[in-house]
Legacy VTK file of the C-alpha trace (Angstrom):
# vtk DataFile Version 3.0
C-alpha trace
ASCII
DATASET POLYDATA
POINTS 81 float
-70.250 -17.125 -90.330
-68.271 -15.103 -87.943
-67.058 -11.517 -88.320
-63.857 -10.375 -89.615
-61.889 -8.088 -86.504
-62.560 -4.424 -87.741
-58.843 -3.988 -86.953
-57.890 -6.653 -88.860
-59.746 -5.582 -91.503
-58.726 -1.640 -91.001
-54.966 -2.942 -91.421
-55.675 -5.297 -94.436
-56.930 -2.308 -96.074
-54.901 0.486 -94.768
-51.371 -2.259 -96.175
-52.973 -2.045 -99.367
-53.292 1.457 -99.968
-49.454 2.237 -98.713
-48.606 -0.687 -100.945
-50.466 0.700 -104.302
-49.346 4.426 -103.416
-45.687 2.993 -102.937
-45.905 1.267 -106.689
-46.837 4.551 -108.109
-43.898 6.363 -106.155
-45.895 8.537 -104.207
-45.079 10.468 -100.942
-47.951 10.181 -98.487
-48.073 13.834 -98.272
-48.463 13.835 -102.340
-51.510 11.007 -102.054
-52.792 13.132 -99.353
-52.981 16.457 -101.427
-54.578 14.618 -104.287
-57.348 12.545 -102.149
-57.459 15.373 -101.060
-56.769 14.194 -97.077
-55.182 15.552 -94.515
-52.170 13.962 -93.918
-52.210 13.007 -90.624
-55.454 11.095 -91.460
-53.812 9.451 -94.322
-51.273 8.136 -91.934
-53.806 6.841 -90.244
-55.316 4.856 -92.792
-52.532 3.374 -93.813
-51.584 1.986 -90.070
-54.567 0.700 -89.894
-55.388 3.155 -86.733
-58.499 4.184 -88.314
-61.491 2.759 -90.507
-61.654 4.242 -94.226
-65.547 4.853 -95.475
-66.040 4.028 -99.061
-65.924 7.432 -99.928
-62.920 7.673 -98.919
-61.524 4.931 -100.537
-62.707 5.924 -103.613
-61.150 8.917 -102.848
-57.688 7.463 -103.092
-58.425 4.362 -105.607
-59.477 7.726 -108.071
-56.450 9.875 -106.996
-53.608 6.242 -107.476
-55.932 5.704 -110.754
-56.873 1.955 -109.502
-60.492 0.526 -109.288
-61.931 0.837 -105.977
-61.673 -3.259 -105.902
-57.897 -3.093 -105.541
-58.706 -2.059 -101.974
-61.981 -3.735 -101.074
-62.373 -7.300 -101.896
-63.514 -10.387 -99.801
-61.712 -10.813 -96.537
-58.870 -13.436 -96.174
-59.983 -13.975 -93.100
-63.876 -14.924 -93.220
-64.260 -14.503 -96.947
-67.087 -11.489 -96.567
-66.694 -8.070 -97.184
LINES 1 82
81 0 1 2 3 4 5 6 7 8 9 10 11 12 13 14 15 16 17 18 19 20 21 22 23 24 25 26 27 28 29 30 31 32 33 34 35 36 37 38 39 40 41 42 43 44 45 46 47 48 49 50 51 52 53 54 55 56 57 58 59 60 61 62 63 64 65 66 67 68 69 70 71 72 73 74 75 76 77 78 79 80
């Protein structure tokens, strides 16, 4: 089965974090302090610029109060995580 594009993937991911931190009306800079991130990496996150680790993820799915899953599921494009 082929491989999903990391930047694909990066962007899929980075959509849904803006996306869940824009439903619970916060400022990056506020999601940032309570990650805790800097914000500049934050930014890049959410564009998709950079890769996220899971620890990071978690980071944020603990800080919007979501499960970890809202970010990290299969992939629409190959159906793999």
């Amino acid at each position: 089965m082929p491989e999903c594009p990391r930047f694909e993937l990066n962007q899929q991911i980075g959509r849904r974090i803006r996306t869940a931190r824009e439903c619970r009306q916060l400022t990056p800079e506020e999601l940032a302090a309570a990650a805790p991130f800097s914000l500049p990496r934050l930014r890049r996150i959410e564009a998709g610029a950079e890769p996220a680790d899971v620890v990071e993820i978690e980071r944020i799915a603990i800080a919007l109060r979501l499960p970890i899953s809202q970010f990290i599921d299969r992939c629409r494009l190959c159906g793999e995580l």
